[in-house]
N, C-alpha and C positions, 0 to 999 in steps of 0.2 A: 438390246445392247445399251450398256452408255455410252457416253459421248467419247470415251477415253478407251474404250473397246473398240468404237467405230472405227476412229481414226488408227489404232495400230494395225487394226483388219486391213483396212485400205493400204497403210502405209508396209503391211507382208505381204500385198499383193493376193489379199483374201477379198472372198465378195463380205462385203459387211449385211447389217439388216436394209441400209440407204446409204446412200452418197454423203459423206459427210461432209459440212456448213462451214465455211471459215469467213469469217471480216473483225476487223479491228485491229492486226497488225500493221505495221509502219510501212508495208508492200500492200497490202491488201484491207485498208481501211476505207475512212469517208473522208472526205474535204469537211470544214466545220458549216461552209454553205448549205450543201446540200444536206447537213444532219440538222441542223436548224430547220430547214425547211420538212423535211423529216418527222421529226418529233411535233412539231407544229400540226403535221396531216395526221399523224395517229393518235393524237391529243395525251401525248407524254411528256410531263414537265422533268427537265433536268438542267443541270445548269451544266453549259457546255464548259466542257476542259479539253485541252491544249494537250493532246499529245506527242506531236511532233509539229513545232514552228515553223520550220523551215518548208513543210509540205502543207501545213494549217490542218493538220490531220485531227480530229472530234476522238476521243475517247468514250467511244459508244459505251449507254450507260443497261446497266442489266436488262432491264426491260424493253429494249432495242434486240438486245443478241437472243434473249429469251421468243420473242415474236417472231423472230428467222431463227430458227433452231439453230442455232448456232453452237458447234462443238467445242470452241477453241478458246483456252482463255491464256493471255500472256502475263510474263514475269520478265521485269527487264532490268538492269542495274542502273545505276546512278550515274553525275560524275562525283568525285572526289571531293570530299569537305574543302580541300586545299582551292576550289576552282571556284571563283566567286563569278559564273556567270552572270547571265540574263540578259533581255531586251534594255538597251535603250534607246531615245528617240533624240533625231539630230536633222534639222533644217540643212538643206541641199538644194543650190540650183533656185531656192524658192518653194521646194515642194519639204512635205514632213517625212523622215523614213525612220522604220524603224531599225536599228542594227543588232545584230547577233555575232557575238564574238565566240569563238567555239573553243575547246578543249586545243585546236595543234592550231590556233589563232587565225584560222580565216575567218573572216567575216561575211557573214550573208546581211541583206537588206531588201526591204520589202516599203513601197511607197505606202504613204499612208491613204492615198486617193486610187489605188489600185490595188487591193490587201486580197491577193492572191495567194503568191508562194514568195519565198525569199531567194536570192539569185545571189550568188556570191559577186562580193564589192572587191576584196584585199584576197587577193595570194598572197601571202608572206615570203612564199621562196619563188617568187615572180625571177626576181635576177641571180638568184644564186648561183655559186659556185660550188661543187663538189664538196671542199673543205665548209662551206658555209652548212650544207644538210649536215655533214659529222657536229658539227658544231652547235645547231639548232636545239630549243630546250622543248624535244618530243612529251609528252605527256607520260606520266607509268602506268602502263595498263592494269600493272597487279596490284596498284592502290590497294589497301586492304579495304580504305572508308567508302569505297563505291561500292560494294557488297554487302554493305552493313544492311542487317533485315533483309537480303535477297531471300534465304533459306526459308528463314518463315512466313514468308508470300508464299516462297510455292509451297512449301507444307500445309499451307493453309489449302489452295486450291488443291492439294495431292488427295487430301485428307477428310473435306469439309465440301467436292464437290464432285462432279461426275465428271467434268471435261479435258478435254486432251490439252496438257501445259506448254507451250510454245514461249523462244524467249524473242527476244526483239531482235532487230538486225544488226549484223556485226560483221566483223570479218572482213572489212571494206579495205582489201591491200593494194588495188591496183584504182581506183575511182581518187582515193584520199590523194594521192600521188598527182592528178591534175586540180584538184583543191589547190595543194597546196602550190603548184607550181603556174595554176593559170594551162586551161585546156592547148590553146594555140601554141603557147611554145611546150607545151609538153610533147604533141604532136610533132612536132619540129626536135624537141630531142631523140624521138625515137629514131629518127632517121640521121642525125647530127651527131648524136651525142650519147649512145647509148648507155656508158658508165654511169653517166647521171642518174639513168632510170634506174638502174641495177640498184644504187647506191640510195636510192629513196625509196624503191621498194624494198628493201633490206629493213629499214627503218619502221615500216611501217607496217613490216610481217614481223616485226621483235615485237611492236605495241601489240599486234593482236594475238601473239603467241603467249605474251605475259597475261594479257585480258581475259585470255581463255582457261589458262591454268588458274587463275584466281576462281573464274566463275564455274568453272566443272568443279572444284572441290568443294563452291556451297552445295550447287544442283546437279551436279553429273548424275546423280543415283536416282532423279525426280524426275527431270522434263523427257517430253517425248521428242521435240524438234528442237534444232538447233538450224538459229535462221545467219543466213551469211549470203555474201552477195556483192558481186561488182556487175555495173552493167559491160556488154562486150559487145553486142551488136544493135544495129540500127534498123529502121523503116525495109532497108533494103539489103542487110548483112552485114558482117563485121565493121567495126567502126573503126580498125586500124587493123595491120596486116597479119590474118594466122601465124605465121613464121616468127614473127616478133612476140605474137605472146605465146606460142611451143616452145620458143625457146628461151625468154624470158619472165614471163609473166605468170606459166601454166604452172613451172615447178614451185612458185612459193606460194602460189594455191593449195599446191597438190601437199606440200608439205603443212600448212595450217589443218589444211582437214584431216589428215592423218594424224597431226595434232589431235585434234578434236576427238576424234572418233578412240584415239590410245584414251580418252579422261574418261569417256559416255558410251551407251549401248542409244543412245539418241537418233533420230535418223537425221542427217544432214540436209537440209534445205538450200537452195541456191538460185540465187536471183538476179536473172538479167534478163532487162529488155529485149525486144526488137527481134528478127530472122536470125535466129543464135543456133539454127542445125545443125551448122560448119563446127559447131561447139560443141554437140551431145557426147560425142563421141572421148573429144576432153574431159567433159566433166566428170565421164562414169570412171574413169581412168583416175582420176582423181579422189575417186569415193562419195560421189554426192548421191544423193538418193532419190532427191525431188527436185521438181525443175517447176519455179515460179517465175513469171504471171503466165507463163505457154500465149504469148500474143498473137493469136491466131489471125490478127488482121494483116501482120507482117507477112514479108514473101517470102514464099518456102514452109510456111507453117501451117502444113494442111494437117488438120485434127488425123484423118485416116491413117494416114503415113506416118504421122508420130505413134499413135497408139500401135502400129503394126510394127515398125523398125525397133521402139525405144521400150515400148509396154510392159515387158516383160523383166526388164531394168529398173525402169526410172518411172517413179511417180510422178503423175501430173497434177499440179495442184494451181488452180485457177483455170483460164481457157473457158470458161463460163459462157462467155459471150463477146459479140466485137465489141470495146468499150469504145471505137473510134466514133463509125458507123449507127450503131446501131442501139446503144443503150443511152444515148443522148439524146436521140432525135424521134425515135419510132414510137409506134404506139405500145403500148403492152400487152398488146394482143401477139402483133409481129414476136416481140421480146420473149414472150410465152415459149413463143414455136421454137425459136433461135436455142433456146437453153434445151429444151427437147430434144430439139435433135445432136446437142452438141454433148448433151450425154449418155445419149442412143451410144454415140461413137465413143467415150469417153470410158465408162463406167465397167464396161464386162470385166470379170474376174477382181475385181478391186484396180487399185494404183491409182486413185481418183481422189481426190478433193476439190469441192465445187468452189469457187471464188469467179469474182469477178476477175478482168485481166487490167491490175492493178490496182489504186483506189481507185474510187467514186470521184469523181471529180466533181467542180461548180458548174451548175446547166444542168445535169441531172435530176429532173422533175422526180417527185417522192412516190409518184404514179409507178415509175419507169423504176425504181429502187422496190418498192413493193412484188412486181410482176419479176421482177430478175428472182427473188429468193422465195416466193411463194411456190414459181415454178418447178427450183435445185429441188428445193423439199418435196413439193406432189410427183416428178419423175425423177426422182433418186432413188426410190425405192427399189429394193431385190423380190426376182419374184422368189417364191420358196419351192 
């Protein structure tokens, strides 16, 4: 099979020839640390790039994804010629930070003596009123200029290469909404103030419904995934109240993917963190197809029990390994086992895609990155 067989195999709920390989998405990528360190152990010169800032995410270079079989290659859109981002750096406190001012104007910032991840500084709609979100200058998602060249990327990968075209992550209607409003009192409006939320999520399901009709009309007829994604639950389950988002939250989900799915025969991707089981039953209801990172370190997220409940549904795509426990600290002997058995459990009849459970993060020795994807690939395979 190729790489773009495999993955639609798995993703019909077919057994493929092996498990297929995903890393280098914006869910499912490297930290720039650990791919430095990386490329250093398998003696590959590249000169690292910045794929996402704000997570310090490496845009793994060919012969990185080529050495993990890797099936997946991404196509992602721009922002807007009109948006004159970028990093700048601005003395704080005494310390140096870099800032990032974004497309719906929060800013994230990242110390320059601690160049980790970037952590948002400014909420913009911190004190807002009602009338102030009506009023707010949203970004347009159907820009035409942030599309420009999307087509002929992935023409090029559709055309010129074997693997399955995935686009970057989108669709972020309910997470954007404490960006911009600052997490603690967003919290505090759900239970205060709920028009508010109504009134910002509105706002920011028109951005991603506009973003989507532009970008299904270059690629709808090209990609295989379509990646989108709010997180919803935590370490220990939902991270605010089922009922609150059944009956606020779920329906302009439910309405962008049906969005989606009217533009593409794509399959829908969906990503959140944490013990989100309370959620599966949401999502499928909604139309989603695959359920990323499956954080199996989380409670309630027993590999068995998802593959038996949900399987036959819903694709699992990562669940890899405990990225908390265990890909950080253990030997790759241990790590070996770990992936084995987790696709013993994983992998019958298709609906699998191997991935770590999230990115890679920093502390992740290149030993322990080596044994995680050498293992997907030597027990991924179908028997015949």
């Amino acid at each position: 099979m190729t790489s773009r067989q495999r993955v639609q195999a798995a993703l019909n709920h077919e057994a493929p020839d092996r498990v297929p390989i995903d890393l280098g998405g914006f869910q499912t990528g490297i930290h720039r640390i650990p791919y430095t360190c990386l490329l250093e152990h398998l003696g590959i010169r590249d000169e690292v790039t910045i794929l996402d800032p704000v997570q310090q995410l490496a845009k793994p270079c060919e012969a990185v994804l080529e050495r993990f079989h890797v099936d997946t290659r991404y196509v992602v859109a721009g922002a807007p010629e009109s948006f004159k981002g970028g990093i700048e750096q601005h003395t704080r406190d005494g310390r140096l930070w870099h800032d990032l001012r974004d497309e719906f104007g929060v800013v994230w910032s990242m110390p320059d003596d601690q160049p980790l991840y970037m952590d948002i500084s400014h909420h913009p709609l911190e004190d807002a009123a009602i009338r102030d979100v009506t009023a707010y200058s949203f970004p347009r998602g159907n820009d035409p200029t942030r599309f420009r060249g999307l087509r002929e990327r992935a023409l090029e990968l559709r055309d010129h290469t074997p693997y399955a075209i995935c686009t970057g992550i989108g669709g972020v209607v309910y997470e954007y909404c404490w960006y911009l409003r600052g997490l603690a009192r967003w919290l505090t409006d759900m239970l205060e103030n709920p028009a508010f939320c109504e009134a910002l999520l509105d706002q920011t399901l028109r951005f991603w419904l506009d973003y989507y009709t532009g970008f299904m009309r270059e690629v709808g007829d090209i990609v295989d995934v379509v990646m989108i994604g709010d997180d919803l639950a935590g370490q220990a389950g939902p991270l605010f109240a089922p009922e609150f988002y059944r009956a606020v939250v779920k329906p302009r989900q439910k309405r962008l993917v049906q969005h989606i799915k009217s533009l593409t025969s794509a399959h829908v991707w969906y990503h959140t963190c944490g013990s989100c089981v309370t959620y599966i039953p949401d999502l499928l209801d909604n139309g989603i197809d695959i359920l990323n990172p499956v954080q199996i370190s989380a409670e309630g997220m027993d590999t068995r029990m998802l593959k038996e409940r949900f399987g036959q549904r819903l694709t699992f795509w990562g669940g890899g390994i405990d990225a908390q426990h265990v890909l950080p600290s253990e030997s790759p002997e241990v790590i070996r086992e770990h992936v084995r058995r987790n696709l013993e459990v994983f992998k019958p009849g298709g609906g699998y895609v191997f991935n770590n459970c999230h990115n890679i993060q920093a502390g992740v020795p290149p030993e322990n990155i080596l044994a995680l994807f050498d293992a997907a690939y030597e027990f991924g395979f179908y028997e015949e």
